[in-house]
PDB file as gemmi writes it, atoms N, CA and C in Angstrom:
CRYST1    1.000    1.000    1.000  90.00  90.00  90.00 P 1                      
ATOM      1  N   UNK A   1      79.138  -4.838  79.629  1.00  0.00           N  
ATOM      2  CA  UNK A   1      78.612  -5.646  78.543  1.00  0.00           C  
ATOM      3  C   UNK A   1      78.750  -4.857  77.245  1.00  0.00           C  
ATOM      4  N   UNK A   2      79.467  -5.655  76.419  1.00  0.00           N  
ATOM      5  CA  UNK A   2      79.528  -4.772  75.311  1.00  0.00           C  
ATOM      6  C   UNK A   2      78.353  -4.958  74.377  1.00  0.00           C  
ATOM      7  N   UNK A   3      78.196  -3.983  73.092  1.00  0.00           N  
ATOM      8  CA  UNK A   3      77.038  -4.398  72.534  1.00  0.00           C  
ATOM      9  C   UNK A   3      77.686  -4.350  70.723  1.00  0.00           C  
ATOM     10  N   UNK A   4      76.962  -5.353  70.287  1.00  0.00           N  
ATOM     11  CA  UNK A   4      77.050  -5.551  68.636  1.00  0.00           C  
ATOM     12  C   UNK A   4      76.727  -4.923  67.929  1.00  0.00           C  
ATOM     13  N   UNK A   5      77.028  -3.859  66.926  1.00  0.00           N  
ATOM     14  CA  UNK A   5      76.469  -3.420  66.028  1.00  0.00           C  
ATOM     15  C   UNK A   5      76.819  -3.921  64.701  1.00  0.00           C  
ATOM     16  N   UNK A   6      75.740  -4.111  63.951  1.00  0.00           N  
ATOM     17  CA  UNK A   6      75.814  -4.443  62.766  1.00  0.00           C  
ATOM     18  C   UNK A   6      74.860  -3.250  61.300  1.00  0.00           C  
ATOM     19  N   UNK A   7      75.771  -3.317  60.018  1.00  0.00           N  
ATOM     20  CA  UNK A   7      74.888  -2.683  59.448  1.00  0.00           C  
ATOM     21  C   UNK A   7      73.774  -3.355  58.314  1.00  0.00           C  
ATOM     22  N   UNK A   8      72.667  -2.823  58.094  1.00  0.00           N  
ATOM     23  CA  UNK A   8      71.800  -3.444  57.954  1.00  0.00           C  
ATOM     24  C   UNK A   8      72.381  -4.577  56.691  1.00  0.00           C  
ATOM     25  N   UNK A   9      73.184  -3.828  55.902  1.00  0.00           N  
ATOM     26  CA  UNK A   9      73.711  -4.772  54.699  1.00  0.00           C  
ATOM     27  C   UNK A   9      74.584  -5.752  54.852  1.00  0.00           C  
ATOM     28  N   UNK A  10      75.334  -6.198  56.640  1.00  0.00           N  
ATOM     29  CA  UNK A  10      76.390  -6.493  56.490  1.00  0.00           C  
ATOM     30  C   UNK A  10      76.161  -7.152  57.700  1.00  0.00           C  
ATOM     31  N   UNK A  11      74.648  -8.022  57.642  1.00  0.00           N  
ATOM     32  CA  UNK A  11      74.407  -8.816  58.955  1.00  0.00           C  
ATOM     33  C   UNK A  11      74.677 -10.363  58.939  1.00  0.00           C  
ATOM     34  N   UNK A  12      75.113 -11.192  60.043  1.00  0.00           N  
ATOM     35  CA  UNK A  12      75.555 -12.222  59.794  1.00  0.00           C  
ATOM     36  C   UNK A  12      74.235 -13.586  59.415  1.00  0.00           C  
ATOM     37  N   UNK A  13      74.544 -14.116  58.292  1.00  0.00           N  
ATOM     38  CA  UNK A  13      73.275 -15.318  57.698  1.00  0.00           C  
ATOM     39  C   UNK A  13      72.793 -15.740  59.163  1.00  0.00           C  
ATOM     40  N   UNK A  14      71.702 -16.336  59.625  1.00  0.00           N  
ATOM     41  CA  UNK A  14      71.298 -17.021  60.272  1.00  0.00           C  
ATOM     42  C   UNK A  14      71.321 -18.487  60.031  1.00  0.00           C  
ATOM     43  N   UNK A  15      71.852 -18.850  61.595  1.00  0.00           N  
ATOM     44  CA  UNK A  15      72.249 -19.923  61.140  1.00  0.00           C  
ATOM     45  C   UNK A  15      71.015 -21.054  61.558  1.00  0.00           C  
ATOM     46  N   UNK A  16      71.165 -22.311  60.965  1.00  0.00           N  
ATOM     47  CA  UNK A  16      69.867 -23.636  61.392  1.00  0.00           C  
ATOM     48  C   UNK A  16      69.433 -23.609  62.470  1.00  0.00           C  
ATOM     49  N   UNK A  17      70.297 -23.351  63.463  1.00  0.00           N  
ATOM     50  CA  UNK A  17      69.965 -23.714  64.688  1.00  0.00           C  
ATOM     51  C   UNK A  17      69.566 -22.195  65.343  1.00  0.00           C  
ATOM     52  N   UNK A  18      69.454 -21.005  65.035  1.00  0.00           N  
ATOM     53  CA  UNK A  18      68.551 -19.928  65.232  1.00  0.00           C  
ATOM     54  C   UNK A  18      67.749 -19.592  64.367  1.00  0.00           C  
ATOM     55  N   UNK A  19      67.361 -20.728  63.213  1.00  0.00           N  
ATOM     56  CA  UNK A  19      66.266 -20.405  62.622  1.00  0.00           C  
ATOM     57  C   UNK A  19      65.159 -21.595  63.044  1.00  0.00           C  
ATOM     58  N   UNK A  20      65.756 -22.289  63.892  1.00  0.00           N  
ATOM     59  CA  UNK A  20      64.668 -23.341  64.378  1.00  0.00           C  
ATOM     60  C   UNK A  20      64.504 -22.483  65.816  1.00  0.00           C  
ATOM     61  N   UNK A  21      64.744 -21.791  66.458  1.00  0.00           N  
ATOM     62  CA  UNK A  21      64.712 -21.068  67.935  1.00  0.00           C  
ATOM     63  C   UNK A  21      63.726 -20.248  67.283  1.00  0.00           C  
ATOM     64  N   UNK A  22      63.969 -19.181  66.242  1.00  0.00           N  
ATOM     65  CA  UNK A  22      62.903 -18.361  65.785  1.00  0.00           C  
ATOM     66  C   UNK A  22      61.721 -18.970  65.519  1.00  0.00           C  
ATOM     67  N   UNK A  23      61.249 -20.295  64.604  1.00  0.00           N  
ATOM     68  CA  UNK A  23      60.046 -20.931  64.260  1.00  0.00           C  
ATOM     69  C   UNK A  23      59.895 -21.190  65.655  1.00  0.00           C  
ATOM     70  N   UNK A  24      60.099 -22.077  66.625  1.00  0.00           N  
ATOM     71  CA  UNK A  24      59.333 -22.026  68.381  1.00  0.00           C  
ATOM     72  C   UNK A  24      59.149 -20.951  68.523  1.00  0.00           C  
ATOM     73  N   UNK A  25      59.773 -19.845  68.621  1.00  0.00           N  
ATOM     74  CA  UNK A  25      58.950 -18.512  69.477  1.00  0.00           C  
ATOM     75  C   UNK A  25      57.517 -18.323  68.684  1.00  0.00           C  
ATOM     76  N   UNK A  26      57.911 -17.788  67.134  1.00  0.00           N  
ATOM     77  CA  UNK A  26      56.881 -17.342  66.860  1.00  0.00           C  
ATOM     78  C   UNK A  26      55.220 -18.867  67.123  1.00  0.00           C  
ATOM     79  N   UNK A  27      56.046 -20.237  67.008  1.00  0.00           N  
ATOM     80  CA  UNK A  27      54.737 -21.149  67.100  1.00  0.00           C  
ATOM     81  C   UNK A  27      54.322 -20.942  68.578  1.00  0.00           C  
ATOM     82  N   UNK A  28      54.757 -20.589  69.252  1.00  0.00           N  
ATOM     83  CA  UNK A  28      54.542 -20.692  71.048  1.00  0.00           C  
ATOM     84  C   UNK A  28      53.160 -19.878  71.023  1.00  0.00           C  
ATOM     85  N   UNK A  29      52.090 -20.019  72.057  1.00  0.00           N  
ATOM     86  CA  UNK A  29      50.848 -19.174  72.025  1.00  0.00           C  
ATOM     87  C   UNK A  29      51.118 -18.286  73.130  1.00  0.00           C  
ATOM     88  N   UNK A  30      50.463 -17.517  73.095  1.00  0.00           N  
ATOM     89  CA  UNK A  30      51.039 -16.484  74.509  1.00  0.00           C  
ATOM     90  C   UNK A  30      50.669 -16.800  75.587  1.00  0.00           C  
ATOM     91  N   UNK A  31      49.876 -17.516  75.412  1.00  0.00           N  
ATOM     92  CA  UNK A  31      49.670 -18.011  77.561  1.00  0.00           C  
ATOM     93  C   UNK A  31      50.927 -18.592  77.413  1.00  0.00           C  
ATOM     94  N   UNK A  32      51.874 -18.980  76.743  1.00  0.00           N  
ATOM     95  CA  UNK A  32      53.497 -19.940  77.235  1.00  0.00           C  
ATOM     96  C   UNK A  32      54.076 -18.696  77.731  1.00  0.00           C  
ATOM     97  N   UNK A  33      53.987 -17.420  77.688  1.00  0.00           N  
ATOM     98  CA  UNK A  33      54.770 -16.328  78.111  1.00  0.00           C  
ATOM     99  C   UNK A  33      54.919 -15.780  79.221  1.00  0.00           C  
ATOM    100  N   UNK A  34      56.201 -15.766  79.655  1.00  0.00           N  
ATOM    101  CA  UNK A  34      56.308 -15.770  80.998  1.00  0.00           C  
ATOM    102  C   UNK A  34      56.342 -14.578  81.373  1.00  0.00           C  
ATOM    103  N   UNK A  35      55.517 -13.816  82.402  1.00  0.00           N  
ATOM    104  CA  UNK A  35      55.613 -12.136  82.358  1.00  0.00           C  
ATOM    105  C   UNK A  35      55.666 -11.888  84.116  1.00  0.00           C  
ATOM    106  N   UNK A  36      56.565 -12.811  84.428  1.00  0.00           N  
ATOM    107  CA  UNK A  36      56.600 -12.780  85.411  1.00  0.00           C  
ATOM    108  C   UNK A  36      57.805 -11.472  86.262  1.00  0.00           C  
ATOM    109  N   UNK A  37      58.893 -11.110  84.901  1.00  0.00           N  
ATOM    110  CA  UNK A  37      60.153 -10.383  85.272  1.00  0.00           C  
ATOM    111  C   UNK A  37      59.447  -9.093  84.882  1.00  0.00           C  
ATOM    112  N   UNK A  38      58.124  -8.674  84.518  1.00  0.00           N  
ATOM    113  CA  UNK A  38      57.589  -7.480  83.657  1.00  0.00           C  
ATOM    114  C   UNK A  38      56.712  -6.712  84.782  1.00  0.00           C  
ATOM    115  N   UNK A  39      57.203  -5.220  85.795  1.00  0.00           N  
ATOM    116  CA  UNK A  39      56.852  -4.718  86.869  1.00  0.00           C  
ATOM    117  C   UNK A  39      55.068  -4.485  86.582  1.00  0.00           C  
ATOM    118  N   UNK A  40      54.287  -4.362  87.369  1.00  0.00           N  
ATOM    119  CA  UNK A  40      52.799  -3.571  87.270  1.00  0.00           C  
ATOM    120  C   UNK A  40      52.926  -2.408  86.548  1.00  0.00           C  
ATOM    121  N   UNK A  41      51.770  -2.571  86.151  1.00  0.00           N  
ATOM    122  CA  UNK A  41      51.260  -1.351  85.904  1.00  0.00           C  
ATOM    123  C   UNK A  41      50.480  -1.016  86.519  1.00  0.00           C  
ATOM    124  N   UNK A  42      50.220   0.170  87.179  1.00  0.00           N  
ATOM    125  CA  UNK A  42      49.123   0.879  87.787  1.00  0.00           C  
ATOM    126  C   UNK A  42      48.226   1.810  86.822  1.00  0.00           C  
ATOM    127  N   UNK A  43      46.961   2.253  87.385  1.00  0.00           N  
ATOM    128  CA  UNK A  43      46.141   2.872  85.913  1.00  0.00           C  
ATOM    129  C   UNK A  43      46.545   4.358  86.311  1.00  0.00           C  
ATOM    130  N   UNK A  44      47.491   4.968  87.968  1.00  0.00           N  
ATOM    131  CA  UNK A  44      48.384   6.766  88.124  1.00  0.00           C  
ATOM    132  C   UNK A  44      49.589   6.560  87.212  1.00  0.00           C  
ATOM    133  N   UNK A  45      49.931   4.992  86.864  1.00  0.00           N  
ATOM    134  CA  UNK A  45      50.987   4.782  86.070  1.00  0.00           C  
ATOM    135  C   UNK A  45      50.784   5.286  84.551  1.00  0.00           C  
ATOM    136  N   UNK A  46      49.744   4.401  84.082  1.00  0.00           N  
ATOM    137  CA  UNK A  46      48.550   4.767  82.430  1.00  0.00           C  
ATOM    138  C   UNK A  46      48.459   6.078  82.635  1.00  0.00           C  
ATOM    139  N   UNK A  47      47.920   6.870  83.184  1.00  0.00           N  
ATOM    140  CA  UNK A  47      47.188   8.087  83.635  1.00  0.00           C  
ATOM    141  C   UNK A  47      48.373   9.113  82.734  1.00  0.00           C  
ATOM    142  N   UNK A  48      49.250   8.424  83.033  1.00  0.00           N  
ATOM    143  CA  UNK A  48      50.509   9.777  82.631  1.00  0.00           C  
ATOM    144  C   UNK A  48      51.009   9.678  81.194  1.00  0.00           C  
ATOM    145  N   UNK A  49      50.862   8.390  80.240  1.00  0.00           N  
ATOM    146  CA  UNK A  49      51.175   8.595  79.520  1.00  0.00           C  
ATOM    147  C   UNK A  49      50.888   8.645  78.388  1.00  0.00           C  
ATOM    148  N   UNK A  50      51.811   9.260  77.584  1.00  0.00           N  
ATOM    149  CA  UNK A  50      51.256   9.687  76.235  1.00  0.00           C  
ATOM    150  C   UNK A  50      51.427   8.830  75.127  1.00  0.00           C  
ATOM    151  N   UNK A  51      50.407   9.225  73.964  1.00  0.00           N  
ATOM    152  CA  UNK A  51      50.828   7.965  72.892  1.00  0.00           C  
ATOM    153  C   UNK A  51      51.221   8.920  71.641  1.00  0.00           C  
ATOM    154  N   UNK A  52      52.720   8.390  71.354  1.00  0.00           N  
ATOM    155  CA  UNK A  52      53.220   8.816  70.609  1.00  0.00           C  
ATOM    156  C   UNK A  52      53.968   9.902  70.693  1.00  0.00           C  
ATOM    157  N   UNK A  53      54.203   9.857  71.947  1.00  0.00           N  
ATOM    158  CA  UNK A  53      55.445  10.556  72.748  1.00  0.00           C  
ATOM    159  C   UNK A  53      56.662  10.639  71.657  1.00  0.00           C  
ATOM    160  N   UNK A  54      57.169   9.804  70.961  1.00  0.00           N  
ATOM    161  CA  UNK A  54      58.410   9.159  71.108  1.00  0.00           C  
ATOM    162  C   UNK A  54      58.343   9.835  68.909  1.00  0.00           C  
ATOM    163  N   UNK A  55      57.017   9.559  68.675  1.00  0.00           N  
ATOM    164  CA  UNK A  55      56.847   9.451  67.351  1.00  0.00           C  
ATOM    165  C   UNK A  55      56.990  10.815  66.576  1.00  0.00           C  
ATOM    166  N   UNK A  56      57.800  10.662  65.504  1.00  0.00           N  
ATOM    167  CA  UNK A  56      58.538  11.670  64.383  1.00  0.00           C  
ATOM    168  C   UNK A  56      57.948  11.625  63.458  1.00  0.00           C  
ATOM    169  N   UNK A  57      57.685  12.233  62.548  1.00  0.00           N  
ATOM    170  CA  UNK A  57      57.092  12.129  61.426  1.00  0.00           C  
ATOM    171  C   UNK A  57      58.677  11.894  60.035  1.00  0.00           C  
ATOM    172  N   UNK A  58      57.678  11.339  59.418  1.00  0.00           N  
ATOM    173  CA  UNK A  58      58.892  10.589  58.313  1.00  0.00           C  
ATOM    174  C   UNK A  58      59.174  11.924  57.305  1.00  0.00           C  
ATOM    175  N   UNK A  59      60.404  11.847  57.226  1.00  0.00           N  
ATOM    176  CA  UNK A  59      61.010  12.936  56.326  1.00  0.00           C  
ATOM    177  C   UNK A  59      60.878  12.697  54.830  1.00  0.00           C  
ATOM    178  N   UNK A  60      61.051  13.567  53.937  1.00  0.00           N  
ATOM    179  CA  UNK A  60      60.329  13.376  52.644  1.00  0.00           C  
ATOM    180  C   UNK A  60      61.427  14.081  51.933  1.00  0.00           C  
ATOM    181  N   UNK A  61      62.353  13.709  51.041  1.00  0.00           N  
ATOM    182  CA  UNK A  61      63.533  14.768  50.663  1.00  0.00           C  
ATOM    183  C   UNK A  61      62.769  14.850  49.207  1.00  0.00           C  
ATOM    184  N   UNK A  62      63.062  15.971  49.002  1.00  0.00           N  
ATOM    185  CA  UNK A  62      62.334  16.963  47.718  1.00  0.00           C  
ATOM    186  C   UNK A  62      63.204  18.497  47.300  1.00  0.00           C  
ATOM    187  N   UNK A  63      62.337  18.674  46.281  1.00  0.00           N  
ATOM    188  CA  UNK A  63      63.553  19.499  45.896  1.00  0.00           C  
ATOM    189  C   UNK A  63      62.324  20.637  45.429  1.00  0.00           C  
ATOM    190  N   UNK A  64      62.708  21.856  46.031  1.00  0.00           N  
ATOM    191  CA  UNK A  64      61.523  23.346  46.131  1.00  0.00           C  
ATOM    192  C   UNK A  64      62.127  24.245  44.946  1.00  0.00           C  
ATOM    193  N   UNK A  65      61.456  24.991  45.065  1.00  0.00           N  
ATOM    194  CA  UNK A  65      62.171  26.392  44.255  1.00  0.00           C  
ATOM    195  C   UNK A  65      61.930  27.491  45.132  1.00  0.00           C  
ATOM    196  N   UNK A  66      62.141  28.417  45.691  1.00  0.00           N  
ATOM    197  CA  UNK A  66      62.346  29.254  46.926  1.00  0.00           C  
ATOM    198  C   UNK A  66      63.088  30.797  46.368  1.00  0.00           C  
ATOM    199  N   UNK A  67      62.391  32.057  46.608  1.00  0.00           N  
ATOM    200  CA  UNK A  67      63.365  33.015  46.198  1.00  0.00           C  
ATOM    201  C   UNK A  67      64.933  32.782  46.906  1.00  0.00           C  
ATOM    202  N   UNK A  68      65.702  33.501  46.555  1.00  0.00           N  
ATOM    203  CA  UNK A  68      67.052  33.877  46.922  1.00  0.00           C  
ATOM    204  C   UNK A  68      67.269  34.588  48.044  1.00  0.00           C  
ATOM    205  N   UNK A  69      66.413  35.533  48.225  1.00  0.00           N  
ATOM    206  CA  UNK A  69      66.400  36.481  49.687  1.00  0.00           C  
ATOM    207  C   UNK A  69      65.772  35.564  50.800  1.00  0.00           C  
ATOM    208  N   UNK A  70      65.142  34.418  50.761  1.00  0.00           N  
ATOM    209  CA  UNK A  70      64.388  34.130  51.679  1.00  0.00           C  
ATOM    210  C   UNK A  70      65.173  32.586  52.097  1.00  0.00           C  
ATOM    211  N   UNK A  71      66.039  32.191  51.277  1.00  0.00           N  
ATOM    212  CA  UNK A  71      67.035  31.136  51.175  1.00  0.00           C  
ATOM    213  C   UNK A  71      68.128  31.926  52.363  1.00  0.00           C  
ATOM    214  N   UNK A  72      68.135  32.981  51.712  1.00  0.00           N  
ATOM    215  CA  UNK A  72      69.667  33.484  52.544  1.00  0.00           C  
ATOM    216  C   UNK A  72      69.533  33.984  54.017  1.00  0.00           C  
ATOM    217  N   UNK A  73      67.785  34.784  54.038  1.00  0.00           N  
ATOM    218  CA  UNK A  73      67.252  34.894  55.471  1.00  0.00           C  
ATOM    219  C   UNK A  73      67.308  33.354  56.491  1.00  0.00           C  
ATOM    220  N   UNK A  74      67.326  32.166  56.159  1.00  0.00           N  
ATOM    221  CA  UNK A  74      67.082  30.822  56.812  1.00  0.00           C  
ATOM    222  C   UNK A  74      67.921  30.575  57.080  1.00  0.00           C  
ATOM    223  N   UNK A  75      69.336  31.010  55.810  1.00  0.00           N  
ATOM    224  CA  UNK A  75      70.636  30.359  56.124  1.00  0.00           C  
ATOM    225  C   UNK A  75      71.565  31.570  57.109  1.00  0.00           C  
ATOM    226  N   UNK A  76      71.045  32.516  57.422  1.00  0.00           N  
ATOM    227  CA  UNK A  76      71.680  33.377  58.012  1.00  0.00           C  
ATOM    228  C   UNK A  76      72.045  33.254  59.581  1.00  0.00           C  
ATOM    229  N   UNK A  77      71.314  32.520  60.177  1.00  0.00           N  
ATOM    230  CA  UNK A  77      71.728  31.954  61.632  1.00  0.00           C  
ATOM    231  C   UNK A  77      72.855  30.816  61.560  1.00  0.00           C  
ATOM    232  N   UNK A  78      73.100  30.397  60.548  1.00  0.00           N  
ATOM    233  CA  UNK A  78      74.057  29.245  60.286  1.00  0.00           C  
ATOM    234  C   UNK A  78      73.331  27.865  59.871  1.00  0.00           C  
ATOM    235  N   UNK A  79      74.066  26.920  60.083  1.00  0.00           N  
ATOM    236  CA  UNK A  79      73.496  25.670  60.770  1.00  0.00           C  
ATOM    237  C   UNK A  79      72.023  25.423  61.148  1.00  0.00           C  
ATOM    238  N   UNK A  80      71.392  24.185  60.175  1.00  0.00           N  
ATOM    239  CA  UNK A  80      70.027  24.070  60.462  1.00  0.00           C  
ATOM    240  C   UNK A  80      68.802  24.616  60.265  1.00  0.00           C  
ATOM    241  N   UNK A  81      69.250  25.343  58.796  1.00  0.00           N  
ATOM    242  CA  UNK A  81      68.393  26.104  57.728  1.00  0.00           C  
ATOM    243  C   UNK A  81      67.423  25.241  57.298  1.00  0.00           C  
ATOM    244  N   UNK A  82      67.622  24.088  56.992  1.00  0.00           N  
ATOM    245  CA  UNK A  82      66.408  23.230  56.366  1.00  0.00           C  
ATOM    246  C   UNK A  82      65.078  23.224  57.930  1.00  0.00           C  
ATOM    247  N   UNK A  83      65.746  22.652  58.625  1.00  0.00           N  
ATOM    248  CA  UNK A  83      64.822  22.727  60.064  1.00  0.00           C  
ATOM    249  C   UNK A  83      64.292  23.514  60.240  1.00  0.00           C  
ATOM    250  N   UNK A  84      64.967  25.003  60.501  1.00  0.00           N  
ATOM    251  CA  UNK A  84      63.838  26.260  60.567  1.00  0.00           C  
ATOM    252  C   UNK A  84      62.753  26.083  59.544  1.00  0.00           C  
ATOM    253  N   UNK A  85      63.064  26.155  58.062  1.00  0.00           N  
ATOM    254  CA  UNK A  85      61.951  26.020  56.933  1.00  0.00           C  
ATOM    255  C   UNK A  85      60.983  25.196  57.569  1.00  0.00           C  
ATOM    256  N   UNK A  86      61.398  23.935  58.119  1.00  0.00           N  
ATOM    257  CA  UNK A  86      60.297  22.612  58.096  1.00  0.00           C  
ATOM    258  C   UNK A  86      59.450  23.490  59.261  1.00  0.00           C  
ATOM    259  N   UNK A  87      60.493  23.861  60.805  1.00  0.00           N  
ATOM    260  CA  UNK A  87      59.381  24.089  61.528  1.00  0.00           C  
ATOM    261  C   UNK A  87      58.402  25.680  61.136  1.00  0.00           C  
ATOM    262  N   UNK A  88      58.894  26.453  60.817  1.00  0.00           N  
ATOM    263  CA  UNK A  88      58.025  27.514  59.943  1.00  0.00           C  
ATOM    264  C   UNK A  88      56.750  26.909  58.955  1.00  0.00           C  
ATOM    265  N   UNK A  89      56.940  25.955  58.293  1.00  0.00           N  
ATOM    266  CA  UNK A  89      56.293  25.633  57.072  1.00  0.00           C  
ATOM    267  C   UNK A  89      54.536  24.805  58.303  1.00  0.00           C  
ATOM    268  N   UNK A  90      55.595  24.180  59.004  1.00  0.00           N  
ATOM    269  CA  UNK A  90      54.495  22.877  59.946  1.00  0.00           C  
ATOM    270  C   UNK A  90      53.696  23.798  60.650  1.00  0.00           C  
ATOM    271  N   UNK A  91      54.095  25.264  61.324  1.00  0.00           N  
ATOM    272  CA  UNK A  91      53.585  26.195  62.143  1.00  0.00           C  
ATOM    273  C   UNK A  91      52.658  26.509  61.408  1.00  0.00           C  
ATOM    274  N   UNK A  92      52.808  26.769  59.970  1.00  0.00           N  
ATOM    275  CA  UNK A  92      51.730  27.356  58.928  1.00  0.00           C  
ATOM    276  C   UNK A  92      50.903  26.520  58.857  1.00  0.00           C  
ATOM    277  N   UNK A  93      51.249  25.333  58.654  1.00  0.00           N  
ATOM    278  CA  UNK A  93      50.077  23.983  58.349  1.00  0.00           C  
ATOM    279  C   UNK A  93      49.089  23.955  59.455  1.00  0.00           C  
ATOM    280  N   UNK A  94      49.503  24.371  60.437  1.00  0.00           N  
ATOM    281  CA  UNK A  94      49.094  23.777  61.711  1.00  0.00           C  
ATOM    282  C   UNK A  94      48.104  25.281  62.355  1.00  0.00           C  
ATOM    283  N   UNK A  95      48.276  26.196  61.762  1.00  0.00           N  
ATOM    284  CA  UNK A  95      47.491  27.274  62.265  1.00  0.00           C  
ATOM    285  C   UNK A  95      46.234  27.354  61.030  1.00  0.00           C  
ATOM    286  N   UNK A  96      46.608  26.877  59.769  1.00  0.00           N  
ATOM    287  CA  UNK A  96      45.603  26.572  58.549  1.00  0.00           C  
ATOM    288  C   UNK A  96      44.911  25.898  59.448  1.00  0.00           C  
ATOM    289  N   UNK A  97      45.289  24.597  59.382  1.00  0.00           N  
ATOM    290  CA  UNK A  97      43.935  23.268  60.127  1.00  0.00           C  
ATOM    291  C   UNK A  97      42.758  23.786  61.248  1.00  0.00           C  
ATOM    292  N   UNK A  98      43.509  24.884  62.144  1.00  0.00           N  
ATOM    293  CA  UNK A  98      43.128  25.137  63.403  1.00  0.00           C  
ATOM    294  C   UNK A  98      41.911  26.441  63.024  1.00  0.00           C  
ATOM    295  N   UNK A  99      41.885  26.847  61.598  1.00  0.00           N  
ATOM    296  CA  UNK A  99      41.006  28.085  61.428  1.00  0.00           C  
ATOM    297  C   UNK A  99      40.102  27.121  60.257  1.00  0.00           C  
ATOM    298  N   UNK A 100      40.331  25.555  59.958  1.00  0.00           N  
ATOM    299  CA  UNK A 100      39.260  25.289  59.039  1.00  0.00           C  
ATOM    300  C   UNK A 100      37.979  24.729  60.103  1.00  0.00           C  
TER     301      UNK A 100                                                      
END                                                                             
């Protein structure tokens, strides 16, 4: 099965007849929902998981001022200098919080 990609700017209009399919779903009440193809859950199932497993925190592009020696110490492993900073910087944040 192949799959469609589209980019967000360059998606195809919707047409009448899937914008009347969309108004039924959203008017439908949820007892119409069929959850019959959707496996159990068990609560050893719940038990295990986490919330916000999956969740990133949103990136923020900005612009620092930083000595020169400490620019060139980050960039000296190569590749993925900004990342070290972030996780160094979050380690700091995160050992602050833990001593207030």
């Amino acid at each position: 099965m192949s799959m469609a990609r589209f980019k967000r700017n360059e998606l195809p209009a919707l047409t009448a007849e899937r914008e009347e399919e969309l108004r039924a779903m959203a008017g439908r009440p949820d007892s119409e929902i069929d959850y019959s193809d959707i496996p159990p859950l068990s609560d050893a199932m719940m038990a295990d998981a986490v919330r916000g497993r999956f969740w990133r925190p949103v990136k923020a592009q900005t612009s620092v001022r930083i000595d020169a020696d400490i620019l060139e110490w980050l960039k000296a492993p190569g590749k993925g200098y900004q990342t070290r900073m972030n996780a160094i910087l979050r380690e700091a944040m995160l050992r602050e919080r833990q001593h207030k």
